[in-house]
C-alpha positions in Angstrom: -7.4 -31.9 11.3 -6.9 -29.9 8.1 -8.1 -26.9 7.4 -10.1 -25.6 4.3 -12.4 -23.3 3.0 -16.0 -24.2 2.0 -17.0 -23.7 -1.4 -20.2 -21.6 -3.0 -23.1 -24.1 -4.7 -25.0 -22.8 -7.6 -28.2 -25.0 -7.3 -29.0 -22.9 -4.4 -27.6 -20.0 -2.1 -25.1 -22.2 -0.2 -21.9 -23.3 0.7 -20.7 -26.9 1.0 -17.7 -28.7 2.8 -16.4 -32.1 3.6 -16.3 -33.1 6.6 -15.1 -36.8 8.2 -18.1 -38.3 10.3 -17.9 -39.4 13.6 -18.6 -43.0 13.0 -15.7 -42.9 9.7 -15.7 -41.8 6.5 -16.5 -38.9 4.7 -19.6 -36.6 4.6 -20.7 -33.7 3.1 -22.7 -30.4 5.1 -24.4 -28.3 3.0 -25.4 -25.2 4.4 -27.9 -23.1 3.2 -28.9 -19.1 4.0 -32.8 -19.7 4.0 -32.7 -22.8 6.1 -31.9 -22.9 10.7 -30.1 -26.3 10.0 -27.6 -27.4 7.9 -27.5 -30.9 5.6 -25.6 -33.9 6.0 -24.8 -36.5 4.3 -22.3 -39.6 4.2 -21.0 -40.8 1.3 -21.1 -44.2 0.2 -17.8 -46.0 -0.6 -18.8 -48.5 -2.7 -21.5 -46.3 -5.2 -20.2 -43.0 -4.5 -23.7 -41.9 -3.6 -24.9 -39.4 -0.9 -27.1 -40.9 2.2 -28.7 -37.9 4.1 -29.3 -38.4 7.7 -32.6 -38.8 8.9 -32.7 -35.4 10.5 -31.9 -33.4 7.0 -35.0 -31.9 5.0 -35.1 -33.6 1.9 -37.3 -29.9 0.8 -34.3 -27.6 1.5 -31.3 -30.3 0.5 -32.2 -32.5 -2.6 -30.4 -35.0 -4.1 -28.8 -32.6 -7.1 -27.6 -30.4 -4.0 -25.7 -32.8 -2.8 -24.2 -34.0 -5.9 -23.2 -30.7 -6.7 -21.7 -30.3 -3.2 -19.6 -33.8 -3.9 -18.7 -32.7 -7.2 -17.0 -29.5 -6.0 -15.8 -30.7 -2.8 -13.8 -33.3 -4.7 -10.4 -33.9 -3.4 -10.6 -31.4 -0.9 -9.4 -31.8 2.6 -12.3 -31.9 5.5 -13.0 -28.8 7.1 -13.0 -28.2 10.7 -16.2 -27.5 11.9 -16.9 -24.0 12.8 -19.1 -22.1 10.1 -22.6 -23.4 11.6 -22.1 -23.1 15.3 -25.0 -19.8 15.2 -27.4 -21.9 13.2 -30.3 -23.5 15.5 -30.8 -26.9 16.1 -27.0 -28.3 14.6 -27.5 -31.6 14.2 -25.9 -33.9 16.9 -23.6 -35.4 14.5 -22.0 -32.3 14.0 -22.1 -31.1 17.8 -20.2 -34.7 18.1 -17.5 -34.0 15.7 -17.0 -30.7 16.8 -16.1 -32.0 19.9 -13.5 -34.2 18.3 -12.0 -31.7 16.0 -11.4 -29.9 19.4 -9.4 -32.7 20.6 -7.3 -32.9 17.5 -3.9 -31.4 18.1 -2.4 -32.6 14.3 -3.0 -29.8 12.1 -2.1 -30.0 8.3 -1.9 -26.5 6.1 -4.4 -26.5 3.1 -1.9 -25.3 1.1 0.6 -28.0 1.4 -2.7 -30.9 0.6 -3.5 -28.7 -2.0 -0.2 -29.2 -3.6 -0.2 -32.6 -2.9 -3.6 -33.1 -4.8 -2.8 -31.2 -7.8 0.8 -33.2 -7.8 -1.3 -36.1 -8.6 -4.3 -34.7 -10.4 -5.1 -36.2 -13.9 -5.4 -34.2 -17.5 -9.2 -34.6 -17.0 -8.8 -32.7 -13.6 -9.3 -35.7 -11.4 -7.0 -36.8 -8.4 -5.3 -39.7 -9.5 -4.5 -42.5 -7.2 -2.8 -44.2 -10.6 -0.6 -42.1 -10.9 -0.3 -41.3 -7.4 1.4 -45.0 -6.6 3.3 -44.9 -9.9 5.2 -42.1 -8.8 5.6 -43.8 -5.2 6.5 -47.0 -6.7 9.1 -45.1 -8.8 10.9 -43.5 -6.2 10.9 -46.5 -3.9 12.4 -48.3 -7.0 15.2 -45.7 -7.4 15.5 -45.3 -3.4 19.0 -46.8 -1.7 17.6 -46.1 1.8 14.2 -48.1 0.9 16.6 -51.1 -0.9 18.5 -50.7 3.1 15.1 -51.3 4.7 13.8 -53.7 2.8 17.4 -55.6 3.4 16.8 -54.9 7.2 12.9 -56.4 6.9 11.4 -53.4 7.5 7.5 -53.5 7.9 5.8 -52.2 5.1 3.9 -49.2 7.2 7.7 -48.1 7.8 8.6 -47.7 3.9 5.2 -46.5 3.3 6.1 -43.7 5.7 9.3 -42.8 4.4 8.4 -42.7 1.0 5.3 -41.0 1.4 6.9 -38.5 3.7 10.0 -37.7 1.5 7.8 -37.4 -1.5 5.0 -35.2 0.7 7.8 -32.7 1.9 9.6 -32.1 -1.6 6.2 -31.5 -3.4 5.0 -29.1 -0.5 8.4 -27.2 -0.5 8.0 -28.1 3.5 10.7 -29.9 5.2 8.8 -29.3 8.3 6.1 -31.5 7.5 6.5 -33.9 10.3 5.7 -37.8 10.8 2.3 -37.3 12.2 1.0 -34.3 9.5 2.1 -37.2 6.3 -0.1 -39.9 8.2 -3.3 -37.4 8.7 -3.0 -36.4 4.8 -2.5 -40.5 4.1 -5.9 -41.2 6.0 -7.3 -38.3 4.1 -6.3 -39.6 1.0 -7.8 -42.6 1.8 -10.7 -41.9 3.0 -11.4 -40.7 -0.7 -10.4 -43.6 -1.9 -12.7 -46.6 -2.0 -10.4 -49.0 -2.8 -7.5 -47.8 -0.5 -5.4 -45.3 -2.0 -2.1 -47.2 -1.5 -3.3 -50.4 -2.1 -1.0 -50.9 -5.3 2.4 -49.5 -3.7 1.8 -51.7 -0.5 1.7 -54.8 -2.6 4.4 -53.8 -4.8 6.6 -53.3 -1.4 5.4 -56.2 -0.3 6.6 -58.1 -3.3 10.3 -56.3 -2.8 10.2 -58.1 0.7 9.1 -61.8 -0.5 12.1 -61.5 -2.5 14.8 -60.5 -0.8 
């Protein structure tokens, strides 16, 4: 789980945080101060568009809200439920992933995915998955320990993990950062990502390997 904070809307008085749905991928609550319940919506992975549940007021959360709400959640790391547990009526979908944020021992500091997603965020103020696996392709080209396990056949979630873990630690400052916390900010990542936000690494890696 990975902790953030929510962010204010200006379309109404409200705040707005992702937040990963129980049944996979990502969603977006809306919470306003004139309304018992909170909004939810998924968001779709193949148009980018928000799909309330059935249970959200169309009246109090609009389309435009929610857009807004993606637009400056964007790139942020899901939030750990919390802010709407005095509201009445909370949704069963969030009572349900309450529940399994409370099981979730793997915590990741906002600050170090922070850094991460302004490592790889574009001149148009976007996070770039371009430039994201160039920068891993690059290192893994430059990398004696990945040339040793590709030699050794390594499986490609091996070398994803040590590249992605080496390069994760040096842009957080956080040597600390441990196996499990660079695999929770991966699924993050690409959750975001409709496409898969590694996809072009893994099939340069998997290239190295054919040849060898």
């Amino acid at each position: 789980m990975i902790r953030t904070d929510t962010v204010s809307l200006t379309k109404a008085d409200a705040v707005a945080y992702r937040q990963k749905l129980p049944a996979g991928g990502s969603g977006i609550v809306v919470v306003r101060s004139d309304c018992p319940q909170p909004g939810i919506a998924s968001i779709s992975k193949t148009s980018g568009e928000p799909f309330p549940t059935a249970n959200t007021q169309e009246r109090f959360y609009p389309r435009e809200l929610f857009m807004e709400a993606m637009e400056l959640t964007a790139g942020l790391p899901y939030r750990k439920q919390g802010s709407v547990k005095n509201i009445k009526d909370v949704p069963e979908e969030l009572k349900e992933d309450e529940n399994a944020a409370a099981a979730e021992e793997i915590i990741v500091d906002s600050e170090d995915y922070r850094r991460i997603v302004e490592y790889f965020t574009d001149k148009n103020g976007k996070l770039s998955y371009e430039l994201l696996n160039r920068d891993m392709i690059r290192f893994a080209n430059r990398s004696s320990v990945v040339r040793r396990m590709i030699a050794d056949n390594e499986k490609i979630d091996g070398i994803r993990l040590y590249v992605t873990g080496s390069k994760f630690r040096s842009i957080c400052g956080n040597g600390d950062l441990t196996d499990e916390q660079v695999l929770a900010i991966t699924e993050l990542l690409d959750e975001v990502s409709p496409k898969g936000v590694f996809r072009e690494f893994n099939g340069e890696i998997r290239r190295k390997l054919q040849k060898k």
